[in-house]
Structures are given as structure tokens and as C-alpha cells.
C-alpha positions as CSV (number, residue, x, y, z in Angstrom):
1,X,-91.5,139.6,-5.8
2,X,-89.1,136.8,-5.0
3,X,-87.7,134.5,-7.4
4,X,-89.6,130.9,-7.6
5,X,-87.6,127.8,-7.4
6,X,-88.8,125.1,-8.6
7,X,-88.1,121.4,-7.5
8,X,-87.7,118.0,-9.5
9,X,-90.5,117.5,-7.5
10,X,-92.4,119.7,-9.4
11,X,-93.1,121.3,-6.2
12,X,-92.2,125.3,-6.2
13,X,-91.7,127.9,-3.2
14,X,-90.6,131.2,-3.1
15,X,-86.2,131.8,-3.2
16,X,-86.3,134.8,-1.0
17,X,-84.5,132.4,2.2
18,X,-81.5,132.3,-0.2
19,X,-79.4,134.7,1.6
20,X,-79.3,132.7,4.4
21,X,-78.3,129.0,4.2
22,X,-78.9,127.6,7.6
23,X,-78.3,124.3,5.7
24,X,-74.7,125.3,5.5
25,X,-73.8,125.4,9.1
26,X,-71.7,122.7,10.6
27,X,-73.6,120.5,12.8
28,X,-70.6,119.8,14.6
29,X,-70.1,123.1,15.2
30,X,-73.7,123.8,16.1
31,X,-73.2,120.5,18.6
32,X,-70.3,122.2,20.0
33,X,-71.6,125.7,20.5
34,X,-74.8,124.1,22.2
35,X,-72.4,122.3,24.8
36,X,-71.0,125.6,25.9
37,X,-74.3,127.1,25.9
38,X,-75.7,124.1,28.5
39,X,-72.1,124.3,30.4
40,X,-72.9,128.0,30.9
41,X,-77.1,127.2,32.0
42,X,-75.7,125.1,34.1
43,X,-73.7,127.7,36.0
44,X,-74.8,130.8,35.8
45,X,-78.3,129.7,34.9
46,X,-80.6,129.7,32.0
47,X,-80.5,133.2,29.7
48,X,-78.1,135.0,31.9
49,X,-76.2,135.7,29.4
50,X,-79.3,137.7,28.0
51,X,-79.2,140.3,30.5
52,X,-76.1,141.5,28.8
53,X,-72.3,142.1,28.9
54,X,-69.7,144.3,27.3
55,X,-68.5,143.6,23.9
56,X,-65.1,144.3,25.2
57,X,-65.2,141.5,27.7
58,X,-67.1,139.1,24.9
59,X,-63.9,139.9,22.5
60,X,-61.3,139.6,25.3
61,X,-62.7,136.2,26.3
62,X,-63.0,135.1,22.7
63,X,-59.2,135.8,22.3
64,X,-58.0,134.6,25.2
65,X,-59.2,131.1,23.9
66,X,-58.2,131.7,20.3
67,X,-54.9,132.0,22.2
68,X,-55.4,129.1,24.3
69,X,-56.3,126.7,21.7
70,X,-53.2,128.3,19.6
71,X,-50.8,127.1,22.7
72,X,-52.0,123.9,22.2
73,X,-54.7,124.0,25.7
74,X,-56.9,121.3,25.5
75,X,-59.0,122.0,29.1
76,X,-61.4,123.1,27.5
77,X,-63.2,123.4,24.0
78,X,-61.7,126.1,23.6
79,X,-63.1,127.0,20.1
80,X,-66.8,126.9,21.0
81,X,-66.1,129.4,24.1
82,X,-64.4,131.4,21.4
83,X,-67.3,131.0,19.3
84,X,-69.7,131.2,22.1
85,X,-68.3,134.8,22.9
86,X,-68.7,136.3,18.9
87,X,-72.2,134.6,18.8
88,X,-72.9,137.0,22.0
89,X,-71.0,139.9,20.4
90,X,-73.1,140.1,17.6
91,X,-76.1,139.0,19.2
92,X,-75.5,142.5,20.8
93,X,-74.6,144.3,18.2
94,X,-77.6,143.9,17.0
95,X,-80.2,143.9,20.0
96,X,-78.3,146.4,22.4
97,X,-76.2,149.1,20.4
98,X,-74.7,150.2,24.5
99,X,-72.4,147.7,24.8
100,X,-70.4,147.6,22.3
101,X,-67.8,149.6,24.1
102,X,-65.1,149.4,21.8
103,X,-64.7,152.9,20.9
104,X,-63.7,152.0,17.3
105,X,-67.0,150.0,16.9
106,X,-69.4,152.4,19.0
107,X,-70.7,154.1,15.6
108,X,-72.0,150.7,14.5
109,X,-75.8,151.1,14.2
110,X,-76.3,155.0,14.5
């Protein structure tokens, strides 16, 4: 049974969401990831990116604008598409095991 927290409120719930603090999470970040998801809606329509891509082309893309950022590249928010690409990454590491193609990672889930 979970642990019960209980609030100065005197109000109680259950402490079994503790081991994942949405609260936590930068809403500038959040704002910024949302901008690359509506830049990408916009042009290659809504939930393509559902329909799936390698993991190998999720990381490449991720790293090329880690790198871009790191030269000092300011086209583009380049730390959200970064972002943007891991979010997808582990989105399908978790919902379709075949394509993570990175042979080092392929045993991930089996």
C-alpha cells in the first residue's frame, strides 16, 4: 500500500506519484519543446512523427544540434530540436523495440 501524505491542509492522498515529479520540469523547457513540436505539425503534419523513425537518425539529428548550438548556431533552437529528437528516442524505446538500430542498444527491452 502506498505511503499517505498528508497536507497542512489536513487533506491526505496517497504518495505513490512520488517517483515522478512532473512539477519539476522546466516550463521553459516544456514551452520550448512544444515550439518544435508545432514547427514540426506544421510541416510534416500532425503525429507524423508517430509513425516512426530510426533511433539512429533520432540520435544523429540530436547531435548534430548539440554541435550546432556548441559552434555558437543560433538559426535555430537548437536545444529543443536536440531535445525534441531524445524525447522521440525514448518514446521509442519504449513503444517500438525495432527501431532502435543501434546495435549496442538493440538488447534494450528483450
Amino acid at each position: 500500500m502506498p505511503d499517505i501524505i498528508k497536507f497542512p491542509t489536513g487533506t491526505q492522498r496517497s504518495g505513490d506519484a512520488e517517483s515522478e515529479r512532473y512539477d519539476l520540469i522546466t516550463p521553459i523547457g516544456l514551452r520550448r519543446l512544444a515550439e518544435t513540436y508545432a514547427e514540426g505539425a506544421a510541416r510534416h503534419g500532425e503525429r507524423n512523427w508517430e509513425l516512426g523513425m530510426p533511433a539512429s537518425a533520432l540520435i544523429n539529428h540530436a547531435m548534430r544540434h548539440i554541435n550546432l548550438w556548441m559552434a555558437g548556431d543560433d538559426n535555430e533552437d537548437h536545444l529543443a530540436h536536440a531535445a525534441w529528437n531524445l524525447f522521440a528516442a525514448m518514446h521509442f524505446e519504449e513503444t517500438n523495440a525495432e527501431l532502435i538500430d543501434i546495435p549496442t542498444r538493440q538488447h534494450v527491452g528483450t
